[in-house]
C-alpha positions as CSV (number, residue, x, y, z in Angstrom):
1,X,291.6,29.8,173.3
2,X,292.2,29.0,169.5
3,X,295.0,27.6,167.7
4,X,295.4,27.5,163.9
5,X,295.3,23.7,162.7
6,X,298.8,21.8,161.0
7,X,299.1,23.7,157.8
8,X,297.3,26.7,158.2
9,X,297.6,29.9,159.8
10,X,300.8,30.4,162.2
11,X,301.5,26.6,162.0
12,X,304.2,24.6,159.7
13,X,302.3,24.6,156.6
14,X,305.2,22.0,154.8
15,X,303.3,18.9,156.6
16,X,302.8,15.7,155.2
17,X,299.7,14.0,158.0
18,X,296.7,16.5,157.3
19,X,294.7,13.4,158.3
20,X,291.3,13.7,161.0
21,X,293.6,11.3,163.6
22,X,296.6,14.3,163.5
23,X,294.5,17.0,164.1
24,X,292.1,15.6,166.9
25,X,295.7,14.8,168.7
26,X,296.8,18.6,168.1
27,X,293.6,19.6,170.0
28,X,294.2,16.9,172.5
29,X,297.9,18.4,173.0
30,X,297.2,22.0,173.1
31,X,293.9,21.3,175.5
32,X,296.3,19.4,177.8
33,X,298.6,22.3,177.8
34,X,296.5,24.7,179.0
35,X,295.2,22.4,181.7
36,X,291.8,22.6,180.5
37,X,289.7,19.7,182.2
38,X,286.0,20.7,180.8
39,X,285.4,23.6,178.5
40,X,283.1,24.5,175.4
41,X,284.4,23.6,172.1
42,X,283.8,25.6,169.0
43,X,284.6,24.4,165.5
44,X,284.2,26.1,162.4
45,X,284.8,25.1,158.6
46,X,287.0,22.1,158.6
47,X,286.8,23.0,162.6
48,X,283.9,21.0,163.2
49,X,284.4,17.5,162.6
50,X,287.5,17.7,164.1
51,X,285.7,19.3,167.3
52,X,283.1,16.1,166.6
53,X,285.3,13.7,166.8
54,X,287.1,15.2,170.1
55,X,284.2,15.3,172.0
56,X,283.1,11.8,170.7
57,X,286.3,10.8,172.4
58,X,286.1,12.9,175.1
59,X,282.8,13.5,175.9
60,X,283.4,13.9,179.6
61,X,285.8,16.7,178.7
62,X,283.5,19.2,176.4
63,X,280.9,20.9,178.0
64,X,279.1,22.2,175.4
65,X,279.5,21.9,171.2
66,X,279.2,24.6,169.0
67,X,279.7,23.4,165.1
68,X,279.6,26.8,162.8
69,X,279.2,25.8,158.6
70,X,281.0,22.8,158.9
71,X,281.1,19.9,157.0
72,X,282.1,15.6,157.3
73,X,283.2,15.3,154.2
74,X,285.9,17.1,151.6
75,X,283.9,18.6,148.2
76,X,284.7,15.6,146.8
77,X,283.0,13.6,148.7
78,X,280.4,15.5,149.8
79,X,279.5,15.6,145.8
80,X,275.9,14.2,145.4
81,X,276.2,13.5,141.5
82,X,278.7,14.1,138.5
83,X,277.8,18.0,137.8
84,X,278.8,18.7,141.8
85,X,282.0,16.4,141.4
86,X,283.3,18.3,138.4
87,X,282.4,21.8,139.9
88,X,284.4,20.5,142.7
89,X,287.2,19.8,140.7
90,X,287.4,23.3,138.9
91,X,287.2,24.3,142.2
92,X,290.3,22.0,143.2
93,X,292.5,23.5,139.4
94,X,292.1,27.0,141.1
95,X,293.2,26.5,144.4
96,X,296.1,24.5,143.3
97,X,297.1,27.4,140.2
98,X,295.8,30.2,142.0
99,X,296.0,30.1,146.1
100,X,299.5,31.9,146.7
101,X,299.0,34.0,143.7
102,X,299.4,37.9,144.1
103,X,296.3,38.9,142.4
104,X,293.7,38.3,144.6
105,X,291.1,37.1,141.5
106,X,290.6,33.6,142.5
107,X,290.6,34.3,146.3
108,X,288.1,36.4,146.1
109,X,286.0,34.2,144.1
110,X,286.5,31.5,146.8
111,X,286.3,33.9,149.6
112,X,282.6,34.6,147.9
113,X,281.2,31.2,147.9
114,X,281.9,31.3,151.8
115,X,280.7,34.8,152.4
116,X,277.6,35.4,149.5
117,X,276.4,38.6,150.9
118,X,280.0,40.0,152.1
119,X,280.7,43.6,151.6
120,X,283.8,43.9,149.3
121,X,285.7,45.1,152.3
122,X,284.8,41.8,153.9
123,X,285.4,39.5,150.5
124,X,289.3,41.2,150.4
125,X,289.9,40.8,153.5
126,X,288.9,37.1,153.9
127,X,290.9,36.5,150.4
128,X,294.2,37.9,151.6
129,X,293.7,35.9,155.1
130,X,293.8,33.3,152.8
131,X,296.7,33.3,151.1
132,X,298.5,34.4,154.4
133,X,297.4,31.4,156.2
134,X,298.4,28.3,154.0
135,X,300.1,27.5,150.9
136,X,298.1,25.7,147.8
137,X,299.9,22.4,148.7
138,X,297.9,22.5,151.9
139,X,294.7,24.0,151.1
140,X,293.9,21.6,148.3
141,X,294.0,18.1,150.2
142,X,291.6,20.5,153.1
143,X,289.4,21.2,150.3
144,X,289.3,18.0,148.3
145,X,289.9,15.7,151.2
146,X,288.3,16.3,154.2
């Protein structure tokens, strides 16, 4: 089972609580929904420490964790000295000026710091999943933020 997080994907994307607390609830929600009384749990990207923090909570309720490039902490944050922070934050100008653009430029930029050995075919069609599955008012706070 997978379900796209609040503001991303299939879900409202004009949200105002993109916080950690609202997104481990989703999960709780749509795990009690399906019934699901121990399963694996696999988070990717911003995926993961919401999948941490479930089974921290739940531990009796995951079976097994599966964490795939993941991080704790927004770009921001995560930002070890000055150089990274400001790289961070050029990084932050694009998404909020360029995300729901029509030329796929800056996407495919982005889409190539995630995928460095992509084929083109892969790179394109990561950037236009992009822009299909959030606006720029939700993917900067997931960038900057989380």
């Amino acid at each position: 089972m997978s379900f796209p997080n609040r503001g991303n994907g299939v879900s409202d994307w004009d949200v105002e609580n993109l916080s950690l607390d609202a997104w481990v609830s989703d999960l709780e929600t749509v795990v009690d929904a399906a019934g699901l009384d121990r399963f694996p749990l696999l988070g990717m990207s911003q995926g993961c420490a919401i999948s941490v923090a479930f089974a921290v909570r739940h531990p009796e309720r995951v079976s097994h964790l599966i964490l795939y490039v993941g991080f704790a902490r927004g770009a921001y944050r995560r930002a070890k000295n000055e150089f990274e922070l400001q790289k961070a934050k050029a990084l932050a100008t694009l998404i909020r000026t360029g995300w729901g653009e029509e030329s796929p430029a800056f996407r495919q930029l982005f889409s190539s710091l995630f995928m460095p050995g992509g084929t083109q075919e892969q790179l394109q069609k990561f950037a236009e999943r992009q822009r299909k599955t959030t606006s720029a008012e939700c993917a900067l706070p997931l960038f900057r933020d989380h």
